[in-house]
N, CA, C and O atoms as a GROMACS GRO file, in nm:
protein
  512
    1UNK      N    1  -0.135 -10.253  -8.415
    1UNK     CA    2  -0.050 -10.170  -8.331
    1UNK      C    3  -0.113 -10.034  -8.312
    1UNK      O    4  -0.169  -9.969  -8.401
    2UNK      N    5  -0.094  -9.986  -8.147
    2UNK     CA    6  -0.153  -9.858  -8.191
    2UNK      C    7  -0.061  -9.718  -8.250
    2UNK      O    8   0.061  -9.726  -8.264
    3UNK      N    9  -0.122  -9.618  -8.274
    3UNK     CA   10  -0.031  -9.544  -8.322
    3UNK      C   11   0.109  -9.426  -8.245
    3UNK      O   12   0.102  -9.362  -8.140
    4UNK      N   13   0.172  -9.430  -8.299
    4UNK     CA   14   0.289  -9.369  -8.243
    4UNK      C   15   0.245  -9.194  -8.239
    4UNK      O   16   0.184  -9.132  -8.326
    5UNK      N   17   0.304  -9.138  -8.100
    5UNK     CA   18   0.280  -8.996  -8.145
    5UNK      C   19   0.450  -8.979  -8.173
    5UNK      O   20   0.531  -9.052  -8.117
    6UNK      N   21   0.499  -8.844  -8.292
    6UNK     CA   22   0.557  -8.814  -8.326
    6UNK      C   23   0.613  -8.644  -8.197
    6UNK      O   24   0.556  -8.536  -8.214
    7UNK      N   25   0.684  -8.656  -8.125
    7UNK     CA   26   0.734  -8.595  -7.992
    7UNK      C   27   0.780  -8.505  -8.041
    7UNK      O   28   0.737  -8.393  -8.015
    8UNK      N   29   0.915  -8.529  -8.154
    8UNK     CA   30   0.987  -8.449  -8.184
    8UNK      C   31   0.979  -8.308  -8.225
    8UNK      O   32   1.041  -8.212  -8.179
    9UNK      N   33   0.847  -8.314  -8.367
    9UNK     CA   34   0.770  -8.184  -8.376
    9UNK      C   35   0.691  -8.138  -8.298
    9UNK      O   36   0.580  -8.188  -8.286
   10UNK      N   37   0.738  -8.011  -8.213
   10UNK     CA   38   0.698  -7.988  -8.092
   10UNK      C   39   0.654  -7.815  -8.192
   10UNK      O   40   0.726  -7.755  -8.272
   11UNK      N   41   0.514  -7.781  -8.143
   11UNK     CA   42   0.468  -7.657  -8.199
   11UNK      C   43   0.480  -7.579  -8.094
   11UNK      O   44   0.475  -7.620  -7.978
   12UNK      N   45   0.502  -7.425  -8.138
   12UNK     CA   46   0.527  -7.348  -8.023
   12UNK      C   47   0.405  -7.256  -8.003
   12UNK      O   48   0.336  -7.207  -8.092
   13UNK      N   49   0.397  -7.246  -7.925
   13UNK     CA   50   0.258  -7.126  -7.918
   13UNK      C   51   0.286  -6.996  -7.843
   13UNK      O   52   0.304  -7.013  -7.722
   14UNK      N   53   0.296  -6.856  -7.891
   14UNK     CA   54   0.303  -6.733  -7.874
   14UNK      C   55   0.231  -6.655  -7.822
   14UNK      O   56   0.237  -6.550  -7.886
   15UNK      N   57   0.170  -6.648  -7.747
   15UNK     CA   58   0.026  -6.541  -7.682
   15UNK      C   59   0.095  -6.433  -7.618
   15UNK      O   60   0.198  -6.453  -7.553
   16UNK      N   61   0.031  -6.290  -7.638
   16UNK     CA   62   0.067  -6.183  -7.601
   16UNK      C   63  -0.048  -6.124  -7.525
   16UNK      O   64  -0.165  -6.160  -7.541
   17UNK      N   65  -0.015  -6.052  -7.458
   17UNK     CA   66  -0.128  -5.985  -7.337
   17UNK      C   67  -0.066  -5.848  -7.351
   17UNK      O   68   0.053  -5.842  -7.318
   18UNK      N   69  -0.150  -5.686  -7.416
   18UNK     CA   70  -0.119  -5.577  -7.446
   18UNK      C   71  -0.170  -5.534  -7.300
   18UNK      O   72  -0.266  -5.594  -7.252
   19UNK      N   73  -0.118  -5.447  -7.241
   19UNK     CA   74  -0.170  -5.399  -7.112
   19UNK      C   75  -0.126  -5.242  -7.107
   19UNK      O   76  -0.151  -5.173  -7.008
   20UNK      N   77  -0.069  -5.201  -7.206
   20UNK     CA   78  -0.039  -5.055  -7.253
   20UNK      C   79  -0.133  -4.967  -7.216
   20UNK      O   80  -0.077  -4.865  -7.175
   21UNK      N   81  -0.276  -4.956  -7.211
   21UNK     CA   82  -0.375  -4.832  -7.200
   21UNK      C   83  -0.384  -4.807  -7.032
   21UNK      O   84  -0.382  -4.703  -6.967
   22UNK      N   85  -0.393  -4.958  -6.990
   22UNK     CA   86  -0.450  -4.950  -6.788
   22UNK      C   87  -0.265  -4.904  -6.742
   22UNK      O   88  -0.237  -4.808  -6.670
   23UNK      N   89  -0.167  -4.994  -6.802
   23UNK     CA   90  -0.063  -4.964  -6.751
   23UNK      C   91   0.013  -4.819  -6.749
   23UNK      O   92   0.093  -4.795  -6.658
   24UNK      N   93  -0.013  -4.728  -6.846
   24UNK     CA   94   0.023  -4.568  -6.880
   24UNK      C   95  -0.080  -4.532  -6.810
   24UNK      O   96  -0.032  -4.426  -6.771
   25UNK      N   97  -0.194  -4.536  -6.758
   25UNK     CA   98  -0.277  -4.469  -6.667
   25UNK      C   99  -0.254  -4.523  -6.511
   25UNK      O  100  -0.319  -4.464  -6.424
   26UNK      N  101  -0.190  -4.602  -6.481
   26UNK     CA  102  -0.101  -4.638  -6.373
   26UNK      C  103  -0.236  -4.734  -6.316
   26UNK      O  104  -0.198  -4.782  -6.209
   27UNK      N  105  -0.324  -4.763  -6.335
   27UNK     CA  106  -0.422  -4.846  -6.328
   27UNK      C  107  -0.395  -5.019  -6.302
   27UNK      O  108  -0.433  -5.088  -6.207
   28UNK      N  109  -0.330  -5.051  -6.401
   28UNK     CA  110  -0.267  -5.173  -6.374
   28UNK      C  111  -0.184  -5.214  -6.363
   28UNK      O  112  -0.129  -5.212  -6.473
   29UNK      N  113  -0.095  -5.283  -6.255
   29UNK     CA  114   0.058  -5.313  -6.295
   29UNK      C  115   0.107  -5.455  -6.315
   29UNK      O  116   0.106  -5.556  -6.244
   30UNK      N  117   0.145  -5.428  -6.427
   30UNK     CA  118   0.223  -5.504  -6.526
   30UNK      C  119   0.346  -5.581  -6.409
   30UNK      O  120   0.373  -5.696  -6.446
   31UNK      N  121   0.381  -5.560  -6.347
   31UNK     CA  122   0.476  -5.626  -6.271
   31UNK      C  123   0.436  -5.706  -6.176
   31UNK      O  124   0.516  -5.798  -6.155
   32UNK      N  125   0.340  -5.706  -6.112
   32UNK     CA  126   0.245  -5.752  -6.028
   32UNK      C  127   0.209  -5.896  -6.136
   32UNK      O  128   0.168  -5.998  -6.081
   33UNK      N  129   0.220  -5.895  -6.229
   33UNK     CA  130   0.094  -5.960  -6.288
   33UNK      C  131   0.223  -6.089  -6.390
   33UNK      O  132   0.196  -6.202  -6.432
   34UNK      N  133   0.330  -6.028  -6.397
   34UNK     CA  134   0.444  -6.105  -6.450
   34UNK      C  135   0.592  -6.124  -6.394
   34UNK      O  136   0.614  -6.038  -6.309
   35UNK      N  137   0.681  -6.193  -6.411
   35UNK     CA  138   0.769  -6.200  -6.365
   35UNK      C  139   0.907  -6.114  -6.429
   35UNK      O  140   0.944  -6.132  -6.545
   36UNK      N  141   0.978  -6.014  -6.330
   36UNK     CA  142   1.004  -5.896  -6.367
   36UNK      C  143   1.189  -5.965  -6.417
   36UNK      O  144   1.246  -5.935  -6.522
   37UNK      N  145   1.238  -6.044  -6.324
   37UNK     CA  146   1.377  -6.043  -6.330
   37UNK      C  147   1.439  -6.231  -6.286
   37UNK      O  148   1.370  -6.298  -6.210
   38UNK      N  149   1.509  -6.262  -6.319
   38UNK     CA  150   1.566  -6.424  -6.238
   38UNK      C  151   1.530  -6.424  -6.160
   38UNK      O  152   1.435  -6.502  -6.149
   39UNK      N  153   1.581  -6.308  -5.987
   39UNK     CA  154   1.557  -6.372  -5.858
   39UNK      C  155   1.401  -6.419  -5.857
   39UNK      O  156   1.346  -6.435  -5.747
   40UNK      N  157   1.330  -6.439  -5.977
   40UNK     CA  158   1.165  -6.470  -5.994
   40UNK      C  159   1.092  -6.417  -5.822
   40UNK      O  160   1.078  -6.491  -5.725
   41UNK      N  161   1.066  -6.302  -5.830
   41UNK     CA  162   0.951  -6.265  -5.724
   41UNK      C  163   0.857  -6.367  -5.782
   41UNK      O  164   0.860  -6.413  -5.897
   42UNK      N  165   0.763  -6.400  -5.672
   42UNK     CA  166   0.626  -6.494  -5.695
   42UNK      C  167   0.540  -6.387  -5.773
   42UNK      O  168   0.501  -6.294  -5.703
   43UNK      N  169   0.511  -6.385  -5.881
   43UNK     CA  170   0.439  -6.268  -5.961
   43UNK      C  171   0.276  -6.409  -5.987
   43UNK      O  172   0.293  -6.531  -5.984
   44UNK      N  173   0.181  -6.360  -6.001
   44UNK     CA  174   0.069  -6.401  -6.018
   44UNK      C  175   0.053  -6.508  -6.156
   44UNK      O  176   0.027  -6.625  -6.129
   45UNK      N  177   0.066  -6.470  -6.295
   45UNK     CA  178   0.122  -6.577  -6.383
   45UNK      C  179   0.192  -6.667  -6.359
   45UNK      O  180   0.153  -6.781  -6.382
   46UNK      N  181   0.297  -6.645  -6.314
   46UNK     CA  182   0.414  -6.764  -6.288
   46UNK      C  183   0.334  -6.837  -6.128
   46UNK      O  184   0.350  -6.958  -6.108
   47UNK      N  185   0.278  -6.778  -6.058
   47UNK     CA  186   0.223  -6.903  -5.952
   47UNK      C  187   0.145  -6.952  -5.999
   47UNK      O  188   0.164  -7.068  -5.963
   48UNK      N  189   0.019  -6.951  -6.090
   48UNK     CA  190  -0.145  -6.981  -6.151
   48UNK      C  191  -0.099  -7.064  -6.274
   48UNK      O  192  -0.139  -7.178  -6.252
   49UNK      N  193  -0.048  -7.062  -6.369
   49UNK     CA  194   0.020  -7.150  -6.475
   49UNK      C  195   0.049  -7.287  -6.448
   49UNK      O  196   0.150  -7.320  -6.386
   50UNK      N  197  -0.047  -7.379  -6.498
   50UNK     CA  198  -0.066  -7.517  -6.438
   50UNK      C  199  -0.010  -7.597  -6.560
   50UNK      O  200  -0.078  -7.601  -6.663
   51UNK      N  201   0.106  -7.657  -6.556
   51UNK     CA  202   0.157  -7.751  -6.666
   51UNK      C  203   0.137  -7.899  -6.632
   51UNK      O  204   0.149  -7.916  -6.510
   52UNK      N  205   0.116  -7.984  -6.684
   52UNK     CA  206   0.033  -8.082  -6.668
   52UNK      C  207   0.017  -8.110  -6.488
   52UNK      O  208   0.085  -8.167  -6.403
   53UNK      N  209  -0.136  -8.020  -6.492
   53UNK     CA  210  -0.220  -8.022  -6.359
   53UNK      C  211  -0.161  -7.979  -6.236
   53UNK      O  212  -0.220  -7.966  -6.128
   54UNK      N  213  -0.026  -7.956  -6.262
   54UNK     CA  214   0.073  -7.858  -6.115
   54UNK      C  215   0.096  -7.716  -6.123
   54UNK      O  216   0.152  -7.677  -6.225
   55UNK      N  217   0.072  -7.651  -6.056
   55UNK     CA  218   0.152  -7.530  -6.051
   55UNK      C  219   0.288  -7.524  -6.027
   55UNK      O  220   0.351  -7.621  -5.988
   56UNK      N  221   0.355  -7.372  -6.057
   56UNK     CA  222   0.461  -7.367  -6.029
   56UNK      C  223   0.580  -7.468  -6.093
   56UNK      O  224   0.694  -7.479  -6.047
   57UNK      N  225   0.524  -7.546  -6.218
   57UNK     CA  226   0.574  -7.646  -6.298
   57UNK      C  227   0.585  -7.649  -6.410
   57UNK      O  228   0.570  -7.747  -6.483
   58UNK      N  229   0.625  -7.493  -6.455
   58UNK     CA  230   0.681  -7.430  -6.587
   58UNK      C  231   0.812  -7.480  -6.630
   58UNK      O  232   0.814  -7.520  -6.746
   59UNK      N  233   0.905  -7.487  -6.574
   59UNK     CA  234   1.035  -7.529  -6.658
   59UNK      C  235   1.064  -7.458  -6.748
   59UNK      O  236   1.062  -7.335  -6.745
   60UNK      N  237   1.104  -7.553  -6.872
   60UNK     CA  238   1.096  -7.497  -6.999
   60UNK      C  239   0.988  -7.496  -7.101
   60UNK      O  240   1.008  -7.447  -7.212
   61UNK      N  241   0.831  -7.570  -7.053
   61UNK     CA  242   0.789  -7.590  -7.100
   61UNK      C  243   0.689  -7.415  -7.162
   61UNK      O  244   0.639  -7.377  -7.268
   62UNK      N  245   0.705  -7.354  -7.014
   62UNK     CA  246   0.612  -7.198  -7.057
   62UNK      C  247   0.713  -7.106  -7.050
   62UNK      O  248   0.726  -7.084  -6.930
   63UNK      N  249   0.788  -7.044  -7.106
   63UNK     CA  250   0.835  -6.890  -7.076
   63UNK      C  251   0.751  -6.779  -7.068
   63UNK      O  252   0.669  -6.767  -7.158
   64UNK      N  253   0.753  -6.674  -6.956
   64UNK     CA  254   0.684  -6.552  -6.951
   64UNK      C  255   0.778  -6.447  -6.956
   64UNK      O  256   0.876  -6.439  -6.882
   65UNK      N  257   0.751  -6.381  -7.029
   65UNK     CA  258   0.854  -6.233  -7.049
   65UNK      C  259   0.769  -6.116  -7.040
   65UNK      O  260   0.651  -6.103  -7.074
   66UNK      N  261   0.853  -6.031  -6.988
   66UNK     CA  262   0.776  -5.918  -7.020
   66UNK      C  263   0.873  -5.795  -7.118
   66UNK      O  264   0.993  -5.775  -7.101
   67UNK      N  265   0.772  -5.712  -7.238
   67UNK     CA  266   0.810  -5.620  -7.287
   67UNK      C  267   0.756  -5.466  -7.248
   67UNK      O  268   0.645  -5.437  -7.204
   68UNK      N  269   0.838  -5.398  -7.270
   68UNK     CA  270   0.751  -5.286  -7.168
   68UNK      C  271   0.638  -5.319  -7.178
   68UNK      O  272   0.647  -5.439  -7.204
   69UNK      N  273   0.514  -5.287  -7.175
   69UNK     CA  274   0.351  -5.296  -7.121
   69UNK      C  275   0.338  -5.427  -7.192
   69UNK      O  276   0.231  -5.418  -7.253
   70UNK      N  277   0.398  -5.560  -7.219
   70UNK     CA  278   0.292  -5.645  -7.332
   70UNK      C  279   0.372  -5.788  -7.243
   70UNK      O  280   0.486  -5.795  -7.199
   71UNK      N  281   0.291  -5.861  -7.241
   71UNK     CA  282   0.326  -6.004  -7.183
   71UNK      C  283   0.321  -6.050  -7.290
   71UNK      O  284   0.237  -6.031  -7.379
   72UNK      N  285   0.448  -6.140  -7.289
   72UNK     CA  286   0.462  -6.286  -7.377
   72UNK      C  287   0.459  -6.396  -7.327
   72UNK      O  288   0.529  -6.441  -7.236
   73UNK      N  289   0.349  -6.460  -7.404
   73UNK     CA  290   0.397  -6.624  -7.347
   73UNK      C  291   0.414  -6.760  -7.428
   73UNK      O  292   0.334  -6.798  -7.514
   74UNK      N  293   0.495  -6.809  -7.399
   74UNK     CA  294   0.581  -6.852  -7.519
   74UNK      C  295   0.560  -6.997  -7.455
   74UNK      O  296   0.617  -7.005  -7.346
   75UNK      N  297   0.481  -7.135  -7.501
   75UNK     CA  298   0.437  -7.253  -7.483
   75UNK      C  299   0.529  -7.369  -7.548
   75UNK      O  300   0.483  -7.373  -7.662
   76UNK      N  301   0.616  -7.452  -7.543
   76UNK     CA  302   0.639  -7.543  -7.605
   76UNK      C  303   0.541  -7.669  -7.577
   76UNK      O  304   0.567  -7.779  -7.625
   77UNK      N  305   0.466  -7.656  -7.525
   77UNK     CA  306   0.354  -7.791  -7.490
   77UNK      C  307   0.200  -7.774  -7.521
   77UNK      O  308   0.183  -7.652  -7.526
   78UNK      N  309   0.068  -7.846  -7.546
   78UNK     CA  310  -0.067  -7.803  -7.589
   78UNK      C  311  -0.062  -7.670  -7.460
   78UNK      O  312  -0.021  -7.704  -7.349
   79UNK      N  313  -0.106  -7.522  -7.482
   79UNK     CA  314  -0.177  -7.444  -7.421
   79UNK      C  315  -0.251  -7.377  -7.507
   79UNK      O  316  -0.229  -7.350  -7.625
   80UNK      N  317  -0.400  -7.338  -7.391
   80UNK     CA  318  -0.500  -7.263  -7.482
   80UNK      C  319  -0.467  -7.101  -7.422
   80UNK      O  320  -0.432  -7.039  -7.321
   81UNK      N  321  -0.501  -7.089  -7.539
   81UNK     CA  322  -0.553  -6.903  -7.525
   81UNK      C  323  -0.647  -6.847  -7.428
   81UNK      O  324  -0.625  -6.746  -7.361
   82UNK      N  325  -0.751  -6.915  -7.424
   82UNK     CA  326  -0.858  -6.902  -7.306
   82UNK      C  327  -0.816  -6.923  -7.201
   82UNK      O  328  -0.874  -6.867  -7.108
   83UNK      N  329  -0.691  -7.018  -7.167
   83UNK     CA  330  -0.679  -7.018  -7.039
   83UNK      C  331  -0.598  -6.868  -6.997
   83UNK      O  332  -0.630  -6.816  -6.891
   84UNK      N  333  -0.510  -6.813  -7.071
   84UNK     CA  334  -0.450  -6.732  -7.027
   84UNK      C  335  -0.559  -6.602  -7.021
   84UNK      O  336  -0.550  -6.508  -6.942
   85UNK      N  337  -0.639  -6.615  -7.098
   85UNK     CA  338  -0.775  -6.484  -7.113
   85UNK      C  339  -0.839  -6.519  -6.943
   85UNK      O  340  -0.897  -6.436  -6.873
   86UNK      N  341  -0.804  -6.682  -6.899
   86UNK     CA  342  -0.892  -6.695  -6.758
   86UNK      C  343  -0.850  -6.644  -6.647
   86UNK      O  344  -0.912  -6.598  -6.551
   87UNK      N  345  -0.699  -6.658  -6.675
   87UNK     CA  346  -0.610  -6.619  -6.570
   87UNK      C  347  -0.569  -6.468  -6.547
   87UNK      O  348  -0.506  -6.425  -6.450
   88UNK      N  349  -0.632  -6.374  -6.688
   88UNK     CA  350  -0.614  -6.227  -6.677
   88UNK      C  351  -0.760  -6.192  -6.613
   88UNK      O  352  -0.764  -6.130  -6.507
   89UNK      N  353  -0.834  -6.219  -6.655
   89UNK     CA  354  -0.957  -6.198  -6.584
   89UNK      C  355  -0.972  -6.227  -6.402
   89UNK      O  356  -1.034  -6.154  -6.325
   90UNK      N  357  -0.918  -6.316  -6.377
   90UNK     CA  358  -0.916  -6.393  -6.207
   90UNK      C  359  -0.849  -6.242  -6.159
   90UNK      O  360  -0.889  -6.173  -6.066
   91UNK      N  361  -0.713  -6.208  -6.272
   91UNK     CA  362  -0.634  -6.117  -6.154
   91UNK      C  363  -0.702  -5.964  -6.196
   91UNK      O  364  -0.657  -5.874  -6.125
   92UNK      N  365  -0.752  -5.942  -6.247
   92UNK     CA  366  -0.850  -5.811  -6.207
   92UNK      C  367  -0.959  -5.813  -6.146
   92UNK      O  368  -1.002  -5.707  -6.102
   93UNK      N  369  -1.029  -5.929  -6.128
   93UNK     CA  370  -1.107  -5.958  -6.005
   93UNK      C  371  -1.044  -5.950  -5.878
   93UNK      O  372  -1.105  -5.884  -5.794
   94UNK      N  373  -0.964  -5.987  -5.853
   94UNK     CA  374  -0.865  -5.997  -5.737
   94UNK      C  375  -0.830  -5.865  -5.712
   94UNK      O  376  -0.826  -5.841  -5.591
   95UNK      N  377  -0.807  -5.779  -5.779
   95UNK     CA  378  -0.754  -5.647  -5.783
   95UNK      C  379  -0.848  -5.541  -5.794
   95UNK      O  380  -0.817  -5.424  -5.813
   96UNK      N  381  -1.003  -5.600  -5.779
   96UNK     CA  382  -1.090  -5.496  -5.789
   96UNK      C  383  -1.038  -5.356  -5.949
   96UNK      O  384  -1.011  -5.238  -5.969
   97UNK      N  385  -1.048  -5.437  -5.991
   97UNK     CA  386  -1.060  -5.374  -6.183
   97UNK      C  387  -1.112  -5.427  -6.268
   97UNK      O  388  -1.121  -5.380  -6.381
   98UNK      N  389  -1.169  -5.558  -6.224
   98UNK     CA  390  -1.281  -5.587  -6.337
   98UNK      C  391  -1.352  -5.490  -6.382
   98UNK      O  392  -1.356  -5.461  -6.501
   99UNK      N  393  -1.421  -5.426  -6.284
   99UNK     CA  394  -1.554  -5.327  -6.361
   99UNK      C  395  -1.507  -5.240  -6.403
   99UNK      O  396  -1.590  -5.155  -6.437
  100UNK      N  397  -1.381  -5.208  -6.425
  100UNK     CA  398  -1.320  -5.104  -6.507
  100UNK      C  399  -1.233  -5.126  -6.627
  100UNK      O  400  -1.186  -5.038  -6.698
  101UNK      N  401  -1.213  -5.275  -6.641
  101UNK     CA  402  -1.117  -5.324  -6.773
  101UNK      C  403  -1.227  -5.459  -6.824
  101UNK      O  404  -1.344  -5.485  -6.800
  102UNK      N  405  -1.130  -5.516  -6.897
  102UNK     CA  406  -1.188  -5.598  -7.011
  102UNK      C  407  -1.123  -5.650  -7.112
  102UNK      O  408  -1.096  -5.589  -7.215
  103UNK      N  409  -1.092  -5.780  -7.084
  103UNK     CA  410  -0.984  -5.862  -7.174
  103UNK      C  411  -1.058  -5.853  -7.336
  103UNK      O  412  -1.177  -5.885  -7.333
  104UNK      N  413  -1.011  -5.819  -7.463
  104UNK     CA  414  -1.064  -5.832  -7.532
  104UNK      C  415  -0.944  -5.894  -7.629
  104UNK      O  416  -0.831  -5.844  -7.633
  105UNK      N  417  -0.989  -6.031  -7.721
  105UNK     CA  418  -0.882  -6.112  -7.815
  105UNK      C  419  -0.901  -5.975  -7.979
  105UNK      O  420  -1.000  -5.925  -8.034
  106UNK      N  421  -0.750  -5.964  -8.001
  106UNK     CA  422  -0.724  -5.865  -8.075
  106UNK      C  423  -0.671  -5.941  -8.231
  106UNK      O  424  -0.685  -5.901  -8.346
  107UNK      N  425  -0.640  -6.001  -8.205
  107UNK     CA  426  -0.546  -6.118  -8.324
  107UNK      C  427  -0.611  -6.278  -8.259
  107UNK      O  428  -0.687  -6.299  -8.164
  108UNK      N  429  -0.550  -6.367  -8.348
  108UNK     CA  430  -0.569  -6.524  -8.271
  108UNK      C  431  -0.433  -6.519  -8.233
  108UNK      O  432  -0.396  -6.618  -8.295
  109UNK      N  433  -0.346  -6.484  -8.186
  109UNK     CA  434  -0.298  -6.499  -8.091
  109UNK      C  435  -0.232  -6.397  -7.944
  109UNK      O  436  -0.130  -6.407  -7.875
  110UNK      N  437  -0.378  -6.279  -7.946
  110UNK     CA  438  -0.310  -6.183  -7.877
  110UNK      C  439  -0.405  -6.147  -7.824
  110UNK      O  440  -0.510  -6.184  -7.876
  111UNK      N  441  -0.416  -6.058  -7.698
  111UNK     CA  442  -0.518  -6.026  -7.590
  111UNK      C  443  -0.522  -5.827  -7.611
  111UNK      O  444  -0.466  -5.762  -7.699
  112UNK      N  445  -0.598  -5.781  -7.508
  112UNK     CA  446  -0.554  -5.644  -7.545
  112UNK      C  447  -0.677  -5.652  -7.376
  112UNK      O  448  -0.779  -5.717  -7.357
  113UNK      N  449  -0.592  -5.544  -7.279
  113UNK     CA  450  -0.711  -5.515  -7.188
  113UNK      C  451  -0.716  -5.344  -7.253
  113UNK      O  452  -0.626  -5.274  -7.298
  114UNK      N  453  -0.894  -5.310  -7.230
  114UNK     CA  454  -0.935  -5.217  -7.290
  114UNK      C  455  -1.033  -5.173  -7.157
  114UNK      O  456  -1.075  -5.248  -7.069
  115UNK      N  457  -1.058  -5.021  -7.172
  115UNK     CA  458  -1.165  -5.012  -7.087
  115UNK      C  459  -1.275  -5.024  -7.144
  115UNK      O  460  -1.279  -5.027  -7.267
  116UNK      N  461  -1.416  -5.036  -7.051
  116UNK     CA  462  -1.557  -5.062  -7.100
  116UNK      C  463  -1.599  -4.885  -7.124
  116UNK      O  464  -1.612  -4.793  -7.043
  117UNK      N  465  -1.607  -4.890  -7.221
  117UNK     CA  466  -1.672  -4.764  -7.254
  117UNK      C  467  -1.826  -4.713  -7.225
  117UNK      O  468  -1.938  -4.720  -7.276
  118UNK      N  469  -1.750  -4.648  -7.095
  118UNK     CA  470  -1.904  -4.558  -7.018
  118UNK      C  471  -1.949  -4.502  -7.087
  118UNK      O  472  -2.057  -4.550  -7.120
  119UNK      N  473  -1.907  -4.354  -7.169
  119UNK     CA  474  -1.936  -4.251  -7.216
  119UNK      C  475  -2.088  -4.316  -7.276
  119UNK      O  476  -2.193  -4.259  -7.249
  120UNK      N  477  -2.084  -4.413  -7.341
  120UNK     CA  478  -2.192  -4.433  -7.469
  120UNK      C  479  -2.306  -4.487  -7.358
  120UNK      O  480  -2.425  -4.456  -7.363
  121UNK      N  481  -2.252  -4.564  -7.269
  121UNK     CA  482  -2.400  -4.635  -7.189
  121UNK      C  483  -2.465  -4.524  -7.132
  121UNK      O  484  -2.588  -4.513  -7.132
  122UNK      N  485  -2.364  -4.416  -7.066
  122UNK     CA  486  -2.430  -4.291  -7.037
  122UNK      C  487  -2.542  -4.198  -7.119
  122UNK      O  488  -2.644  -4.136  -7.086
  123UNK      N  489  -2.470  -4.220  -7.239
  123UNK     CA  490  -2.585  -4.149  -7.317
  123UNK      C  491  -2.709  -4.213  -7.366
  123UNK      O  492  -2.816  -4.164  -7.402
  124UNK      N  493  -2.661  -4.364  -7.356
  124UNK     CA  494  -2.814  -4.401  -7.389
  124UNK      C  495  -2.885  -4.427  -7.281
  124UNK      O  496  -2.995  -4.482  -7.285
  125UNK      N  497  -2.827  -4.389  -7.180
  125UNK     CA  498  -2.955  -4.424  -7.002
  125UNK      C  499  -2.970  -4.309  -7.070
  125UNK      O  500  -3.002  -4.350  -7.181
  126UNK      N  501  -2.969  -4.174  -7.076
  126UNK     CA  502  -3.052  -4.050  -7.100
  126UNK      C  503  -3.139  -4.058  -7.201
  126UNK      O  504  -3.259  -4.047  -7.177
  127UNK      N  505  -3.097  -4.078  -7.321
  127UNK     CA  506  -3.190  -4.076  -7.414
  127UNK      C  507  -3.335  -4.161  -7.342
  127UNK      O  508  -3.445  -4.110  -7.360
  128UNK      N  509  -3.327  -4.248  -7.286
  128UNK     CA  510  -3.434  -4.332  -7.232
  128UNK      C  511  -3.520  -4.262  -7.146
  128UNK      O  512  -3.615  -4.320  -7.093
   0.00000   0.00000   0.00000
């Protein structure tokens, strides 16, 4: 016989996205990027979030919340971390802020966008 999967124990998975430094410098917005209230505006997470291979086919399976500056996302089904690191990255490309931010994993289960620190590359093009 083959083996049974066990459904019931369902693991939850927690990923947070800190956006506190770009968002207080008015740089990035956090609202744009999550879903703010019920009447669900089409916010960029909630359209890009593919639950088995569909968009727009969250249910109950993904919740997205937002806390002032910090996204939660709250999985009852397999999701990776990387994907959500893929999907923060796409939307600062999109938004022309890549070359000014930078997803960096802070915990195993938490993101942090940071800026790329000029100051230091500056000083070492001079020293050269």
């Amino acid at each position: 016989m083959a083996p049974v999967k066990n459904t019931s124990a369902v693991k939850k998975s927690k990923f947070v996205i800190d956006c506190s430094a770009p968002a207080n410098d008015k740089i990035f917005d956090v609202a744009a990027f999550v879903i703010i209230a019920p009447p669900f505006p089409e916010k960029y997470l909630h359209d890009r979030v593919k639950v088995d291979g569909r968009t727009n086919n969250l249910g109950e399976a993904v919740t997205i919340t937002r806390a002032d500056n910090k996204i939660v996302v709250v999985a009852t089904i397999a999701f990776s971390k990387r994907y959500l690191k893929y999907l923060t990255k796409k939307f600062l490309k999109k938004n022309q802020i890549r070359d000014w931010l930078r997803v960096i994993a802070t915990d195993k289960q938490s993101f942090e966008l940071r800026y790329f620190n000029i100051a230091n590359d500056e000083e070492e093009a001079d020293e050269e």
